[in-house]
N, C-alpha and C positions, 0 to 999 in steps of 0.2 A: 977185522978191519971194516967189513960190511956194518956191524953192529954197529959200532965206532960212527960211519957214517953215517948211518940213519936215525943215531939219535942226534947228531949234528945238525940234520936236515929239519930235523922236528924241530927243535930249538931255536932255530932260524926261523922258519913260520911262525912260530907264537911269540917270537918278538916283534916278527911283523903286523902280527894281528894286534898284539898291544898298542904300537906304534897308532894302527890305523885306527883303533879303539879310540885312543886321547883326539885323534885329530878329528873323527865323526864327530863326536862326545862338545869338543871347541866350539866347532861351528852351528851347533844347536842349545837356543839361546833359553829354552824352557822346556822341563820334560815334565808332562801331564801324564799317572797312569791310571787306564778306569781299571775297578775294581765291583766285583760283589761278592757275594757271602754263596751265590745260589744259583744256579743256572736259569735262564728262561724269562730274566728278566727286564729283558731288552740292552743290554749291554753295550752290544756291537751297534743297535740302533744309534743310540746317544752318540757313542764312539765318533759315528762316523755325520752322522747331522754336527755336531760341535764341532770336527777337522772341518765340514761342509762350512759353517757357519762363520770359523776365523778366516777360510779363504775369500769367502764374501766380504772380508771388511780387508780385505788386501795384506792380511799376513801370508806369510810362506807357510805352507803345514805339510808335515809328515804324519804318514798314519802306519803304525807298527804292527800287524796281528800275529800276537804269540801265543795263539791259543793253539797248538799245532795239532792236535787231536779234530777237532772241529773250525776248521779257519772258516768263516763267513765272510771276510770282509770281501774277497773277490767280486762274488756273487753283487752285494750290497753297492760296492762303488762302480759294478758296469766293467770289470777289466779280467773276467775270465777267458780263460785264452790266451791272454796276452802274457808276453816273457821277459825279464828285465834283460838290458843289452847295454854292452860295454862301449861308450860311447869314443869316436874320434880321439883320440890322444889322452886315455884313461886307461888303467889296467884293471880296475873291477868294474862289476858291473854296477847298474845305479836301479834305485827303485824304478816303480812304472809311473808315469805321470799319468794321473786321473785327469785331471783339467789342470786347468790354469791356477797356479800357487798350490796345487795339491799333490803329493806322491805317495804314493804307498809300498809297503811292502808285508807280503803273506806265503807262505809256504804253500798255502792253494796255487800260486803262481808257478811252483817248482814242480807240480802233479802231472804225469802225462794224461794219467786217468784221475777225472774230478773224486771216481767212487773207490780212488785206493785208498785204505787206512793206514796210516801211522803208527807202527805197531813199535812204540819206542817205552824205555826204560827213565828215569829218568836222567840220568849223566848223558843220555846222546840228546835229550833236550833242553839239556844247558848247555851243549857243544853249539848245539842249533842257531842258540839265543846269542849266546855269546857270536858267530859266526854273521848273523843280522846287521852286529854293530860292526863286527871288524873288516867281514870279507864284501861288504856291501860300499860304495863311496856314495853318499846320503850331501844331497847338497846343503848349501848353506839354509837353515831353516828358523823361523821365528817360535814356533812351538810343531813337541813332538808330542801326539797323539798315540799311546800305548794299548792297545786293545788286551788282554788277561784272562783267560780264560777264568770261571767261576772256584772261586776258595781260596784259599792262604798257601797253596802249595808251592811245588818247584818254579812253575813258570812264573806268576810276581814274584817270587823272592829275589828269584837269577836276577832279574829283569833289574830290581830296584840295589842290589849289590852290585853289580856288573854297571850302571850310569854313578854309583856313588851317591852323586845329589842327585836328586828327585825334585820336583817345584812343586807337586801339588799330588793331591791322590783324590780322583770323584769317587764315591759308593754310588753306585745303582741299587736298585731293590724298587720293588712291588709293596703296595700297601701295608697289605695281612699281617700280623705280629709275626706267624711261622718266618715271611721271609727276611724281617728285620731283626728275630733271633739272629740268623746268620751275616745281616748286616752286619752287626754291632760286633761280633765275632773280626769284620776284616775293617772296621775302623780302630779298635785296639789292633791288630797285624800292622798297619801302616804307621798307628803311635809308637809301636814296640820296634820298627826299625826307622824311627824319628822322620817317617815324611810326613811333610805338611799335608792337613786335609784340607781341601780346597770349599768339601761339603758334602751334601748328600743328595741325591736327586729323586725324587719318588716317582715310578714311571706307572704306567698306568693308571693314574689317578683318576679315576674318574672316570662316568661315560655319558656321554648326551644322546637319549632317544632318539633316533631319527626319524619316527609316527609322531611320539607326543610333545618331542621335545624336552621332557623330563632327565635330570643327573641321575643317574643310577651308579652306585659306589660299588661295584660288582668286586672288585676286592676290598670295602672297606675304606676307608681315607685318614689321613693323620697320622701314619704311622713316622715318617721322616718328622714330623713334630715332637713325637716323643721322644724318638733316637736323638733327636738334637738337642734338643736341652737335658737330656740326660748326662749325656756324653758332650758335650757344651764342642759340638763343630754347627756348622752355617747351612742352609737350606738353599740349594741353588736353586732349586723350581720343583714344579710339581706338574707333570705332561701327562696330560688326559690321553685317552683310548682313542684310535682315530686309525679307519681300515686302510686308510690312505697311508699309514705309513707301510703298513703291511705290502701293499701295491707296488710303492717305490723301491721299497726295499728286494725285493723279488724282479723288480727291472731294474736295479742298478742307476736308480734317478735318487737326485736329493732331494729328501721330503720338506726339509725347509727350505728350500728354493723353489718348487714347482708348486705348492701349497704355503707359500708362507702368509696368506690374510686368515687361515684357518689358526683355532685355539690350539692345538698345540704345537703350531708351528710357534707361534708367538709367544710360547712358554721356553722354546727352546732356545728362541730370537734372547731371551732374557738372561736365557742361563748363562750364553755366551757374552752378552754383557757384563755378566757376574765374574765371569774367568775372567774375562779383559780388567775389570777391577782390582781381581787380585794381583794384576802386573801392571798395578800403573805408570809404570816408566816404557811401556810397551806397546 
């Protein structure tokens, strides 16, 4: 009879987490996920200057970090510490509101200790992933911002079978040929489970001396040039080196809002013009 009940019980919660799946799933009206081929390539940067950049232009945004091994985004958007809470006449709890149009949600938020690891398998992290969408109430939102950790594996896969449709997929990557090998590796992964690529973004492009004034290509440049007319997807920008992201990112400030007359803020300013293009009923 116990047995009996307890897979009753079970049954009962994963229709509910369905349920609550379809209905997060409803009210978010576009799902963006970053992607790269490589770690270290500024990923979570973009991530969260892009969710930064659509709140600036008065959309809703949600920011997803399912990188569970390494969650960053905490740190990055300023909301370490803090704990999501079940609000007034709700029964799950809700992301954390970073600012105004923005929420996020990360597994760093669920740490009592920032310095515990995650010593998981993969089925307990698509239990995780899966759990983000269903045991979370995520408000109504105009685009969702998916953070990925680095490669083709469990966590974008879940991520992009578990939403079904998907709107768009950005590749990240660094100049070097070494790290657009592994580009090109997760722009086929995103063709090969039919999401749109929205494009490619080459981040570190570039560096401007600050003695002489002089560009210095310290990794190389043109590499998203190649990747994209190969592979025939679009070039959303190309964001130069700048320690000031480094800065904000480590205080939890948005680098394109406290530095946006600086060059790569206004590369980022553009990228995000390019996403709003691709939805233009949006």
């Amino acid at each position: 009879m116990q047995i009996q009940e307890e897979k009753e019980r079970k049954e009962r919660i994963e229709r509910e987490r369905e349920v609550n799946l379809k209905d997060n799933i409803s009210r978010i009206k576009y799902k963006i996920v970053i992607l790269s081929g490589k770690g270290g390539v500024g990923k979570s940067t973009v991530a969260v200057n892009l969710a930064y950049g659509l709140g600036l232009r008065g959309k809703k945004v949600g920011i997803l970090d399912i990188d569970i091994h390494g969650p960053s985004l905490a740190k990055m958007l300023g909301i370490e510490g803090k704990v999501m809470q079940i609000a007034v006449g709700r029964k799950r709890p809700a992301p954390i509101k970073v600012v105004e149009n923005i929420y996020a949600l990360t597994i760093a938020s669920m740490l009592k200790n920032p310095d515990q690891p995650i010593i998981w398998r993969g089925p307990l992290k698509m239990h995780a992933i899966k759990q983000f969408l269903s045991d979370i109430e995520w408000p109504p939102l105009d685009y969702l911002i998916i953070d990925c950790p680095p490669g083709t594996g469990d966590e974008p896969l879940s991520i992009i079978q578990l939403l079904k449709k998907v709107d768009g997929a950005i590749i990240v990557s660094t100049p070097q040929d070494v790290a657009f090998l592994d580009a090109r590796k997760t722009i086929n992964f995103a063709k090969a489970l039919d999401t749109p690529i929205l494009g490619i973004i080459e981040n570190m492009s570039g560096f401007k001396c600050p003695y002489c004034g002089k560009d210095i290509d310290l990794f190389k440049k043109g590499g998203a040039k190649k990747a994209a007319i190969d592979l025939k997807v679009d070039i959303l920008g190309e964001i130069p080196i700048d320690t000031n992201i480094v800065n904000t990112s480590d205080n939890g400030r948005p680098f394109i809002y406290d530095f946006n007359k600086l060059p790569a803020a206004k590369s980022m300013e553009k990228i995000v013009d390019k996403v709003l293009e691709k939805f233009p009923n949006k």
